[in-house]
C-alpha positions as CSV (number, residue, x, y, z in Angstrom):
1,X,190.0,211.0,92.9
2,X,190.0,213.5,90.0
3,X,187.7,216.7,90.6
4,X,184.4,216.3,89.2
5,X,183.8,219.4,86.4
6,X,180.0,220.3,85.5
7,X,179.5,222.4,82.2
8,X,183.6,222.4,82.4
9,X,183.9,224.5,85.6
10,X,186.3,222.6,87.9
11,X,185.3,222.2,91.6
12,X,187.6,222.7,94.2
13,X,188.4,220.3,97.1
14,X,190.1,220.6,99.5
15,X,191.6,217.5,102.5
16,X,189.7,218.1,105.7
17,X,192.2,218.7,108.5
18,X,189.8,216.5,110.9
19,X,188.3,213.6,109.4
20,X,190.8,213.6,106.4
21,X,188.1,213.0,103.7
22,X,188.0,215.6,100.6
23,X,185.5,218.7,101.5
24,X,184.5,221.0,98.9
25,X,185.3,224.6,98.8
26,X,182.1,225.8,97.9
27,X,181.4,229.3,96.8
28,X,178.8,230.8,94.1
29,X,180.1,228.8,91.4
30,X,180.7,225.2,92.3
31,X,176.8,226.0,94.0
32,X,175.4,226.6,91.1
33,X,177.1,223.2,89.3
34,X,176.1,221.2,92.3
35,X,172.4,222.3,91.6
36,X,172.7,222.0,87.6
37,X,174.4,218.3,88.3
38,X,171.3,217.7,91.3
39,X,168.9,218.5,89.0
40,X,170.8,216.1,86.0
41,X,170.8,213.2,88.5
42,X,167.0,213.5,89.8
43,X,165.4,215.9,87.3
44,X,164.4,218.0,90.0
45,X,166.0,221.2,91.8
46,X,167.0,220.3,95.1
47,X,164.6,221.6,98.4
48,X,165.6,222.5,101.4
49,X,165.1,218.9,103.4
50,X,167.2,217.2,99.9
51,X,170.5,219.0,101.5
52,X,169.2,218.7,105.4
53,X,169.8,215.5,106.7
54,X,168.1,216.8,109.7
55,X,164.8,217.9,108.4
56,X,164.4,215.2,106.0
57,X,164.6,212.9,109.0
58,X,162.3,214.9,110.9
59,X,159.5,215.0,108.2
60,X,159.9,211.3,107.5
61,X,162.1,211.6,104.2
62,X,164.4,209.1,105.1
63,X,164.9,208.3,101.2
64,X,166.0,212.3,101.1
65,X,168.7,211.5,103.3
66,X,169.9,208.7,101.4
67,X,169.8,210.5,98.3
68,X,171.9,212.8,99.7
69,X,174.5,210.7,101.8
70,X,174.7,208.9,98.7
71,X,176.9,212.1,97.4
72,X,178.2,213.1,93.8
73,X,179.0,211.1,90.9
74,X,182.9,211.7,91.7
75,X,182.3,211.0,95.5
76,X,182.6,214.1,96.9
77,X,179.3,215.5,98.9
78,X,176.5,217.9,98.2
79,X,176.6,220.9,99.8
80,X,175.0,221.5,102.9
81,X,171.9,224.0,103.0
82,X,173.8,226.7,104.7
83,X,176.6,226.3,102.3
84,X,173.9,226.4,99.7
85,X,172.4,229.4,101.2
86,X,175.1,231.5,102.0
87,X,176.8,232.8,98.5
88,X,173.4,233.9,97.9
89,X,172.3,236.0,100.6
90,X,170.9,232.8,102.8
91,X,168.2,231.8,100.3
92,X,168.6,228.5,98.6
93,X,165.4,229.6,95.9
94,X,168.2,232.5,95.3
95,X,170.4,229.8,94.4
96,X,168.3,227.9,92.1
97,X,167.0,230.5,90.1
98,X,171.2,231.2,89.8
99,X,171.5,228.1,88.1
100,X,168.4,228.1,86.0
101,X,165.8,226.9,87.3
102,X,162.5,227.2,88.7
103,X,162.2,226.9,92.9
104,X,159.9,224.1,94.2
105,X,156.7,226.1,95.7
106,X,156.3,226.5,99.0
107,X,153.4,223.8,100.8
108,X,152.4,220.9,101.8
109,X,154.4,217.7,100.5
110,X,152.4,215.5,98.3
111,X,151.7,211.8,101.1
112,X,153.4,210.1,98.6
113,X,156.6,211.3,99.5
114,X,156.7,209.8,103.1
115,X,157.9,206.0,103.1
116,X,155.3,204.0,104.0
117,X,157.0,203.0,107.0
118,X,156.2,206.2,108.1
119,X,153.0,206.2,107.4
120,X,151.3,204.4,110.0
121,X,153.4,206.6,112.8
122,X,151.7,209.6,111.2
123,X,148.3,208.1,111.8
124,X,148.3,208.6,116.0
125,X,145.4,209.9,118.5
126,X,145.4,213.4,118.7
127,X,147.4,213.5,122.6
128,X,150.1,211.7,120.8
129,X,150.0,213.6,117.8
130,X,149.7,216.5,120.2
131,X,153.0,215.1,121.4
132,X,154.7,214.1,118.0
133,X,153.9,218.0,117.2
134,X,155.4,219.2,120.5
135,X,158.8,216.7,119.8
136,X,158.4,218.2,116.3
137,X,158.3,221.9,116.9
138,X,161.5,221.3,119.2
139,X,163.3,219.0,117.2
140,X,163.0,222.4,114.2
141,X,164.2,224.5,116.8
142,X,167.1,222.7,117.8
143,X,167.5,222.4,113.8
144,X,167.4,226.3,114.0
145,X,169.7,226.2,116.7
146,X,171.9,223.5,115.0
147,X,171.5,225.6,112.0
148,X,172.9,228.6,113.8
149,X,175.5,227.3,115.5
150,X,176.7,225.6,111.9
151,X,176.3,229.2,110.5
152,X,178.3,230.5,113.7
153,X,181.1,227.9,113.1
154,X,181.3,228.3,109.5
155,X,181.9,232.0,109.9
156,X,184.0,231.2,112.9
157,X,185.8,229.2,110.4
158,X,186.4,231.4,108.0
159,X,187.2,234.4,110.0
160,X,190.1,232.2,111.4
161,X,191.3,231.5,108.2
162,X,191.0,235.3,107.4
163,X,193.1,235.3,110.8
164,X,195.6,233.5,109.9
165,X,195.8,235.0,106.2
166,X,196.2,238.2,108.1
167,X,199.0,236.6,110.4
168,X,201.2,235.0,107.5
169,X,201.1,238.7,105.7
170,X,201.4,240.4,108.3
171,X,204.7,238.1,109.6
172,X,205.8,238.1,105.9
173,X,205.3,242.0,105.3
174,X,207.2,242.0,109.3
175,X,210.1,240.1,107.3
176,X,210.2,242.2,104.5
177,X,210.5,245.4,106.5
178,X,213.4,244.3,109.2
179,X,215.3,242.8,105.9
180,X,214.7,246.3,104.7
181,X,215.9,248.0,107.7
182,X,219.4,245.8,108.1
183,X,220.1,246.1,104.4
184,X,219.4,249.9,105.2
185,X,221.5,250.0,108.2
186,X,224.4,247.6,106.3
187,X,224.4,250.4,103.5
188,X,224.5,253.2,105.5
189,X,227.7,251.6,107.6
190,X,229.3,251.2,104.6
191,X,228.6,254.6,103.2
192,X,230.0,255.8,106.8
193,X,232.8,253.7,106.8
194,X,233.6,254.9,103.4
195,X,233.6,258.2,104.1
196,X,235.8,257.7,107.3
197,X,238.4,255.9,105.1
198,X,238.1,258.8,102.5
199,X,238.3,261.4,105.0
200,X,242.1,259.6,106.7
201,X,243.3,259.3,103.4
202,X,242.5,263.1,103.0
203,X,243.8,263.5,106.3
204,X,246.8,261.4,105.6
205,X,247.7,263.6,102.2
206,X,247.4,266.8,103.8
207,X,250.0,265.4,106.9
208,X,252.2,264.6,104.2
209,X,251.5,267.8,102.2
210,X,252.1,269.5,105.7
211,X,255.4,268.1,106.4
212,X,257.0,268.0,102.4
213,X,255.5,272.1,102.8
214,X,257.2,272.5,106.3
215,X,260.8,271.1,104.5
216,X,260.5,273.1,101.3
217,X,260.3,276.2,103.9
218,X,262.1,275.1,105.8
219,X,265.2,274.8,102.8
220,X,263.8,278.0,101.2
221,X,264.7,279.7,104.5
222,X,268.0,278.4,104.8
223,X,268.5,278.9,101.7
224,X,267.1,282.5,102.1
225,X,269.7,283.5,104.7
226,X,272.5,281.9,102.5
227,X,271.3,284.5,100.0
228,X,271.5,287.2,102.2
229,X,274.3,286.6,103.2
230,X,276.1,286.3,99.7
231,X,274.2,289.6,99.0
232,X,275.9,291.1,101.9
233,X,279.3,289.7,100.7
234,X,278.6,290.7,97.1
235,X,277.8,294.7,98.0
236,X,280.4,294.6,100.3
237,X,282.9,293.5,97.5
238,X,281.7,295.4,95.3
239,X,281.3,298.7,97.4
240,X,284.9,298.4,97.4
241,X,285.7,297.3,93.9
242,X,284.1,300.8,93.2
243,X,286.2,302.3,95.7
244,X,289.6,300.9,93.9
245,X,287.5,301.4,90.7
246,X,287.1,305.3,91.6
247,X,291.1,305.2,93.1
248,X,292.3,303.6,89.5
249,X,290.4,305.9,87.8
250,X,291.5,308.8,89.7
251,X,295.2,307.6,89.4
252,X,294.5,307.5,85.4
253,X,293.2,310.8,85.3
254,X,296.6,311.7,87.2
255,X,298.5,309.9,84.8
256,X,296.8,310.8,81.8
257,X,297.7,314.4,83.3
258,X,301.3,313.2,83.5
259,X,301.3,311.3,80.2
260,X,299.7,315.1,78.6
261,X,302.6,316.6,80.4
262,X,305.1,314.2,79.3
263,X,304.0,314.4,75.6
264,X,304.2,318.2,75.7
265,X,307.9,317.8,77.1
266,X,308.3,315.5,74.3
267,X,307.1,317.5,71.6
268,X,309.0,320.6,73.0
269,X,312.0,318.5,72.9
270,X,311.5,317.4,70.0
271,X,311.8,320.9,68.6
272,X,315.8,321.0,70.0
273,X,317.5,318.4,68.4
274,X,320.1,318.8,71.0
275,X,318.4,318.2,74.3
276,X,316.3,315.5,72.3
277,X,319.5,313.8,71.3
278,X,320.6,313.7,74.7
279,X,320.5,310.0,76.9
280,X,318.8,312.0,80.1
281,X,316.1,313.3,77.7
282,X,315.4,310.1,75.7
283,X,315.6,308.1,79.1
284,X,313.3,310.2,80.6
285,X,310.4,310.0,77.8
286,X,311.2,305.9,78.0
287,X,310.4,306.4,81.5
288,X,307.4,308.7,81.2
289,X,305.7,305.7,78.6
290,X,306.0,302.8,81.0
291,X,304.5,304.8,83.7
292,X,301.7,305.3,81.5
293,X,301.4,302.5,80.2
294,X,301.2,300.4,84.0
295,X,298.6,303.0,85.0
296,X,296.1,302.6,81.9
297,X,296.6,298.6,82.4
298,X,296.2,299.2,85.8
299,X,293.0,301.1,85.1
300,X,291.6,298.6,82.5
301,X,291.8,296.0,85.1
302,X,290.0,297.7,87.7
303,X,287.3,297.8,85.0
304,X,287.1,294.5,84.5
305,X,287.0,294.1,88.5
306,X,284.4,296.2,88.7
307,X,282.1,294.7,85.9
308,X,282.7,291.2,87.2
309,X,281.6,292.5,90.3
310,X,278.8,294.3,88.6
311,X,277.7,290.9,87.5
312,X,278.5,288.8,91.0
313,X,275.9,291.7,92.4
314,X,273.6,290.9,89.7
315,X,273.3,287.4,89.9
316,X,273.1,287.5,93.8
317,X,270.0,289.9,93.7
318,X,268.5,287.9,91.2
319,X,269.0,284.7,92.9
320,X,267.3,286.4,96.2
321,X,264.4,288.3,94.4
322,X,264.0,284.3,93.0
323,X,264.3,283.0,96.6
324,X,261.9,285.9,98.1
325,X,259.2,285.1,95.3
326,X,259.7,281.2,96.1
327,X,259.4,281.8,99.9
328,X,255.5,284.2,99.1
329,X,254.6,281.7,96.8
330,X,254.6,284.4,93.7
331,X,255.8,283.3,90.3
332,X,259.4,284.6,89.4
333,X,259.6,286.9,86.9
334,X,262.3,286.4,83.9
335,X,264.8,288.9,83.3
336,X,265.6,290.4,79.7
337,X,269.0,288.5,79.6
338,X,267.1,285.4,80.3
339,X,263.8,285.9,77.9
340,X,266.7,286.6,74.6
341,X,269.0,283.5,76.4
342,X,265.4,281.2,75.7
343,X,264.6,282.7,72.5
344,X,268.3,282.0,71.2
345,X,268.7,278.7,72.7
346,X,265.7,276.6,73.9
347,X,263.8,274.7,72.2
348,X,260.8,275.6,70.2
349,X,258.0,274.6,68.3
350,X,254.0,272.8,68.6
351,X,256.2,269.3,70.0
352,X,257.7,271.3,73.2
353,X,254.4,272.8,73.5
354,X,252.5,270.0,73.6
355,X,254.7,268.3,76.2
356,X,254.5,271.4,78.5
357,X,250.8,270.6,78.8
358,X,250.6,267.5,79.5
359,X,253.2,268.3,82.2
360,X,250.7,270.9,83.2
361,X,247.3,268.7,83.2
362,X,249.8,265.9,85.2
363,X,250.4,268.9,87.7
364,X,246.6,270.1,88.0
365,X,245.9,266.6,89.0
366,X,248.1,266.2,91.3
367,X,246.9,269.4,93.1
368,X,250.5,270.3,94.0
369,X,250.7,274.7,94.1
370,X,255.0,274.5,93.6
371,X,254.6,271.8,90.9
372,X,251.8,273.5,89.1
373,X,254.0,277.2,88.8
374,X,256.5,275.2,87.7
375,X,254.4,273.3,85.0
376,X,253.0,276.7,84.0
377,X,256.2,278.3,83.6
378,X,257.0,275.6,81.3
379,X,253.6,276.3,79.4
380,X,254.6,280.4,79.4
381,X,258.8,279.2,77.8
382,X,257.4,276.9,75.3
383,X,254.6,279.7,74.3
384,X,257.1,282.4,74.0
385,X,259.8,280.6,72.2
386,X,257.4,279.5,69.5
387,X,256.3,282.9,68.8
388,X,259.9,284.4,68.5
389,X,260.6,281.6,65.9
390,X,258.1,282.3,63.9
């Protein structure tokens, strides 16, 4: 059955757990409607007896307790008086005046309002009346009592309701935290995890790193001791070039001393027709050429020994001083033959330049030291060509 509304406020029931018939949750509200609809059925507020089954019975207002077993217009009950009483501080005039309306006063009920069934039960002796008062004073205390208890239950009631409120939060806000805590404990042994991979792979790089350094040194020695080795050679060699160099020259001073000699000869010979016109004197200055002539290309040969040598000695130092800076880790330095070979020959210009640093942003991300001198050597060649041809 629909929900009965009263100056369209809608009351709420609610299925009792026990008896499975609809009970009304009553509170200040739906109070105050059951009055305002009590007082539209029987054009009068309710008293106390009206919602006590108990005291009406008592009193001999049975017709009260019919009135009110009778229920609501939608079939759901009137409140009891406790539930009457208790949104109100536990005074049911409280109530009434909530909803509008004057209290009933306080005193004797009119005889009219017992049945007349009653009626002659009420007229007794005065032992049994003495009695009836006795069974009455007890029957309203164990209405107290019954009212008490009701009170006791009701709050009994609703405190286990405010239990088991408490209980379902309390369980749900319990859920809520230990779902926190695994999601908290799933994050942080993923961020660990993580971090364990990141730190092998670091691990792994700087092995590799290691090992690829350990072989460049590796080489660079061997390559370092090849160096010195050709150095050696070279100085050697050309320790003695200059020692044939100094002996050719020596030998061409000697012969230049000879050919001076021989040219005097000549000339004084040349001054007698006779001894110049002899075959021992013309053989003789014939003689005195060719010697001449084998010692200055004797001579001009050493030279060229010697400057080859010169160059051999050259080259070797330079290779080393390139191997030495390699092996320290310090950039190599060009030479002036090489700076005027890149001006004349490399390439040049703002397309060179550009390509040298990219090369060089590839080599800062790869972190590599060797590669990144290299890629900023390229940067320093494609700089300095450029400026000589402009």
């Amino acid at each position: 059955m629909a929900p009965a509304t009263v100056a369209g406020v809608t009351v709420r029931t609610v299925p009792s757990q026990t008896t499975g018939r609809t009970r009304v949750a009553w509170n200040r509200d739906s109070i105050i409607n059951a009055i305002q609809e009590w007082v539209a059925t029987y054009d009068e507020p309710p008293r106390a007896a009206d919602w006590n089954p108990s005291s009406a019975k008592w009193s001999g207002q049975t017709w009260r307790v019919e009135r009110y077993r009778d229920g609501r217009a939608d079939g759901t009950p009137w409140p009891s008086l406790n539930a009457a009483k208790r949104p109100f501080g536990g005074s049911l005039a409280e109530a009434i005046r909530a909803a509008g309306f004057e209290p009933a006063k306080p005193g004797p009920r009119r005889r009219s309002d017992v049945e007349p069934a009653q009626v002659d039960r009420l007229q007794m002796p005065p032992e049994v009346r003495v009695l009836l008062d006795a069974a009455l004073a007890a029957a309203r205390d164990a209405e107290r009592q019954s009212s008490t208890l009701q009170d006791r239950l009701d709050r009994a009631h609703d405190r286990a309701v405010r239990l088991a409120e408490e209980r379902d939060d309390a369980r749900r806000r319990a859920g809520v935290r230990e779902a926190r805590e695994r999601i908290a404990q799933d994050g942080a042994l993923q961020r660990v995890t993580r971090d364990l991979r990141r730190a092998e792979a670091r691990a792994e790089a700087a092995r590799a790193e290691a090992a690829e350094s350990r072989t460049a040194s590796e080489a660079l020695r061997a390559r370092l001791a090849r160096a010195e080795a050709s150095v050696g050679d070279l100085r050697r060699e050309r320790h003695e070039l200059r020692a044939q160099l100094d002996e050719a020259t020596a030998e061409a001073g000697a012969l230049d001393e000879l050919l001076r000699a021989a040219r005097a000869d000549a000339e004084r010979a040349s001054r007698s027709a006779a001894v110049a016109r002899t075959p021992a004197g013309a053989q003789a200055s014939a003689a005195a050429a060719i010697a001449v002539r084998d010692a200055l290309a004797e001579a001009a040969q050493a030279r060229r020994d010697a400057a080859a040598a010169e160059e051999r000695a050259a080259a070797a130092e330079r290779e080393l001083r390139e191997t030495v800076a390699a092996v320290r880790g310090e950039p190599r330095r060009l030479t002036r033959d090489e700076l005027d070979q890149l001006r004349a020959e490399s390439p040049a210009g703002p397309v060179v330049l550009a390509e040298a640093l990219a090369a060089l942003t590839t080599a800062r991300r790869s972190a590599n030291p060797h590669q990144l001198r290299g890629a900023l050597r390229q940067v320093a060649e494609a700089a300095v060509g450029w400026r000589e041809r402009l």
